[in-house]
C-alpha positions in Angstrom: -4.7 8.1 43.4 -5.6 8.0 40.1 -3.8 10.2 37.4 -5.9 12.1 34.8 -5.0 10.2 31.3 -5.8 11.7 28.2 -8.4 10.1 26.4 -8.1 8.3 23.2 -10.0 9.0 20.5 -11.7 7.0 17.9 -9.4 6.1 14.4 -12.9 6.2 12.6 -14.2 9.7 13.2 -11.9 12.0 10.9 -12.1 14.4 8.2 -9.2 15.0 5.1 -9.6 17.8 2.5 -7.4 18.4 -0.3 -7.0 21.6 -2.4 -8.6 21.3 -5.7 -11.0 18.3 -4.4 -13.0 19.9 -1.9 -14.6 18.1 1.8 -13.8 14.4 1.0 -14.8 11.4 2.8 -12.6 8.5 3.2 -12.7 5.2 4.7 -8.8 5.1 5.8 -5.6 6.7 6.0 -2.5 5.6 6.2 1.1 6.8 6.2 1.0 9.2 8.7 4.6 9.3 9.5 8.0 10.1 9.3 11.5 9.0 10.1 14.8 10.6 10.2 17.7 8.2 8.9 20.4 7.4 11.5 23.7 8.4 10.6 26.2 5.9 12.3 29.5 7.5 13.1 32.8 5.4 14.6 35.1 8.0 16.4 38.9 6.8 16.4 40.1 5.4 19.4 36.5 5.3 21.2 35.6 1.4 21.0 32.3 2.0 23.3 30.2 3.3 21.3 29.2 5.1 18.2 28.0 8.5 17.5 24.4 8.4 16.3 23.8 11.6 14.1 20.5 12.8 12.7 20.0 12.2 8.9 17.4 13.5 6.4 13.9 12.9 7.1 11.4 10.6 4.9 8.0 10.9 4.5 6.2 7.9 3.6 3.3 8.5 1.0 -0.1 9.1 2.5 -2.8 6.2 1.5 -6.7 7.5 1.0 -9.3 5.2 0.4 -12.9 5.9 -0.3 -15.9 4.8 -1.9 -15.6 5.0 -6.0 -18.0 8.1 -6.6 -17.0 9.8 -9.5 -13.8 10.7 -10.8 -12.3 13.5 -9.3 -9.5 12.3 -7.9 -8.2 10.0 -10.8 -8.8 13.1 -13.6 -6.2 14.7 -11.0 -3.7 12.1 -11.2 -4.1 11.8 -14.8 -2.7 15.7 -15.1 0.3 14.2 -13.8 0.9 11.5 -16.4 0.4 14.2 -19.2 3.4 16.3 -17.2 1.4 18.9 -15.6 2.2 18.0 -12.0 -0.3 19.7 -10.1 0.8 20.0 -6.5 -1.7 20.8 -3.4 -1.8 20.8 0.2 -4.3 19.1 2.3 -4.9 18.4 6.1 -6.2 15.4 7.7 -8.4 15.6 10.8 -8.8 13.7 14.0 -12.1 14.3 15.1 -13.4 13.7 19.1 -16.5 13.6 20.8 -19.3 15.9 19.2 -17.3 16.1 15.7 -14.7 18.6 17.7 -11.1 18.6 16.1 -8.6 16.7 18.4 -5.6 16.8 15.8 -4.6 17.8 12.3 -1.9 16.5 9.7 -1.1 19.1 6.9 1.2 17.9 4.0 2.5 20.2 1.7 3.7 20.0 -1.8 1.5 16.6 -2.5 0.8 15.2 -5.6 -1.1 12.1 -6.4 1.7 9.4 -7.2 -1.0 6.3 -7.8 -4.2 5.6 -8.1 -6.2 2.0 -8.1 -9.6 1.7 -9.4 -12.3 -0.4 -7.7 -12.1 -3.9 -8.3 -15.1 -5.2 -9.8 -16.8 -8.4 -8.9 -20.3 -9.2 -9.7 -20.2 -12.4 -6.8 -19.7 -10.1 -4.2 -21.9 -7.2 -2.4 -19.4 -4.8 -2.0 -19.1 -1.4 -1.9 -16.1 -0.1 -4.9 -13.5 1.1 -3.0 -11.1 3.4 -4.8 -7.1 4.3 -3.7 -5.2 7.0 -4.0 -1.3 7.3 -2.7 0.2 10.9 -2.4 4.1 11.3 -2.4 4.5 15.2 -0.3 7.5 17.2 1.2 6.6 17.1 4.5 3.8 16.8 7.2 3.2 19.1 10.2 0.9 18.4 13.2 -0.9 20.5 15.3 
């Protein structure tokens, strides 16, 4: 008898918004994770084993690419360089069948720690692709 499975959706069908930018379209993201660091702990006497305790958590930075369209998003990490951190929230969306939303990744506390400009090639027929990388505090999923 087969179980019901959830189904999986499709990596290419999302949506991100960040505060300050407004409904933004990217390519990718990446860097949706986190990892707490393992504390390794030797007990006197107990030669079988060690204790493994639960460290601080790390969030790696979140990677946005999208299409160079204007320049939003690097006159927002250039506030940073002049001192003015400007921190936002944003979510990222996982969207199903029909555009319905299957999951969501807020960050909090983000600011724009990079940004790459296209690179420009007149031999190729590209579309200029533009990078962003935010360092946050923290992400929650629902």
């Amino acid at each position: 008898m087969a179980k019901n499975r959830p189904e999986a959706y499709g990596a290419y069908h999302f949506d991100v918004q960040i505060a300050g930018v407004g409904n933004a379209r990217f390519r990718s993201v990446s860097g949706l994770k986190s990892e707490a660091e393992v504390i390794s702990l030797r007990e006197g006497g107990c030669n079988e084993f060690e204790h493994k305790l639960v460290g601080p958590t790390k969030y790696s930075n979140i990677v946005l690419k999208q299409g160079f369209a204007d320049t939003k998003l690097c006159k927002l990490r250039e506030q940073n360089v002049k001192g003015k951190v400007k921190r936002f929230n944003g979510t990222i969306t996982q969207l199903g069948p029909g555009g319905r939303p299957v999951a969501k990744w807020t960050f909090y506390e983000g600011w724009i720690c990079k940004w790459e400009g296209p690179e420009l090639d007149a031999t190729k027929n590209e579309i200029s692709i533009e990078t962003i990388e935010i360092a946050h505090h923290g992400i929650e999923v629902s």
